[in-house]
C-alpha positions in Angstrom: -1.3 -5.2 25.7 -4.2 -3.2 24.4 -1.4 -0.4 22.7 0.6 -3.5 21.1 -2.4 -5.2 19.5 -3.7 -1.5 17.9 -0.3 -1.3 17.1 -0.3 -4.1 14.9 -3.4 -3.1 13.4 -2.4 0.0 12.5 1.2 -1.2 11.1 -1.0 -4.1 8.7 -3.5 -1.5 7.9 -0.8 0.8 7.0 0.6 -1.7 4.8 -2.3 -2.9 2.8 -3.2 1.1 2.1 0.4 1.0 0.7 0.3 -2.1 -1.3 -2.9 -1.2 -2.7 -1.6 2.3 -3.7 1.2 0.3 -5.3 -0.9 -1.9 -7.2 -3.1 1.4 -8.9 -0.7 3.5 -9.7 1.0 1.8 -12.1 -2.5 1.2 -13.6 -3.1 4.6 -13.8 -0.5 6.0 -15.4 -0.3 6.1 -19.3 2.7 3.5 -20.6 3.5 0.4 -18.7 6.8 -1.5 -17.9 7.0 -3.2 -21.2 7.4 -0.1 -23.0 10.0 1.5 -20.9 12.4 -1.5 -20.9 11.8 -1.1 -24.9 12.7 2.6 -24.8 15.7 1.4 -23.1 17.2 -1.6 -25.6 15.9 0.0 -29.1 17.5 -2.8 -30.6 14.8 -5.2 -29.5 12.8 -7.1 -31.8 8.7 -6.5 -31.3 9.0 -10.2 -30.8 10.4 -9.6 -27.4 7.7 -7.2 -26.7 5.5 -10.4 -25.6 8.1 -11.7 -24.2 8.8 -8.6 -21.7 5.1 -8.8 -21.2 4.7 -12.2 -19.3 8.3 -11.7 -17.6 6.9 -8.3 -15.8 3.9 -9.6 -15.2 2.3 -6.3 -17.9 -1.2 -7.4 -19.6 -2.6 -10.1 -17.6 -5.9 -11.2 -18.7 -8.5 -11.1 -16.0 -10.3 -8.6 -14.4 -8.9 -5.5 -12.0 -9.7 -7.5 -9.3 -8.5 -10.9 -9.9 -5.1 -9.0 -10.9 -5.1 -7.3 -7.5 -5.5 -10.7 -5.8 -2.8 -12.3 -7.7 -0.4 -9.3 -6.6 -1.0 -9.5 -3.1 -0.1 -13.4 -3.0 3.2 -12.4 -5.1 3.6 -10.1 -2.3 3.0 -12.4 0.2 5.3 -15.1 -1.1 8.1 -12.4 -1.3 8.2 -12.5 -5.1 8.5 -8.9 -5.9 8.7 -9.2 -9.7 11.6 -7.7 -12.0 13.2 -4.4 -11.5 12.7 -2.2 -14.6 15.3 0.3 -14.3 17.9 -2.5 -13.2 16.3 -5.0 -15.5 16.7 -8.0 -15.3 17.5 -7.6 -11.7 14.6 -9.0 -9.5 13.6 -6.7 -6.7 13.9 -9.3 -3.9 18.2 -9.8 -4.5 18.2 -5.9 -5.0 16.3 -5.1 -1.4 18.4 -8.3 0.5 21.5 -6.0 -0.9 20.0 -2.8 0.1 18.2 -3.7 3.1 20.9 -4.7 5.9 22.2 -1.3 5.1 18.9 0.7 5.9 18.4 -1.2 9.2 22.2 -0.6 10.0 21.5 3.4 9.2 17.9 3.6 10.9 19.9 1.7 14.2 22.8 4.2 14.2 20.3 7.1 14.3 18.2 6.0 16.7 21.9 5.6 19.0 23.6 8.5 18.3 22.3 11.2 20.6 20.0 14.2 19.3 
């Protein structure tokens, strides 16, 4: 039981180290979201730049913090956000596509024989 349980901590420690890479990065970088879905449509009016803003979630008032709290309960209730490169796709329909496909390729290679 001991090995399952530091398992399990090691898996959710894991995870949070991820998400909270996830959460910076994009922080860090110069640009945001907004900008790249304008590059994309040049037809846009700047109208819709305020408009992208609120629908990818890009210039939320409130400290670092209280925006890093807000993402992990997103997270948590399996709202992933909107998928720029796809847009308007949101990320959750995109991973229940792609997902049953990964699981069926990671069983099939632990299976086959090395």
């Amino acid at each position: 039981m001991p090995f399952i349980l530091r398992r399990l901590v090691f898996y959710l420690v894991a995870a949070w180290v991820a998400l909270t890479i996830n959460f910076f990065i994009p922080r860090l970088i110069p640009g945001n979201a907004v900008q790249s879905v304008m590059a994309k449509f040049p037809n846009l009016q700047p109208s819709a730049y305020k408009a992208l803003e609120a629908l990818l979630g890009v210039g939320h008032p409130g400290s670092l913090w209280s925006q890093y709290v807000s993402y992990l309960n997103e997270i948590f209730h399996f709202n992933f956000g909107t998928d720029v490169s796809q847009y308007p796709a949101p990320v959750s329909s995109l991973l229940a596509q792609t997902l049953p496909w990964t699981i069926t390729l990671v069983a099939w290679r632990r299976s086959s024989p090395s």
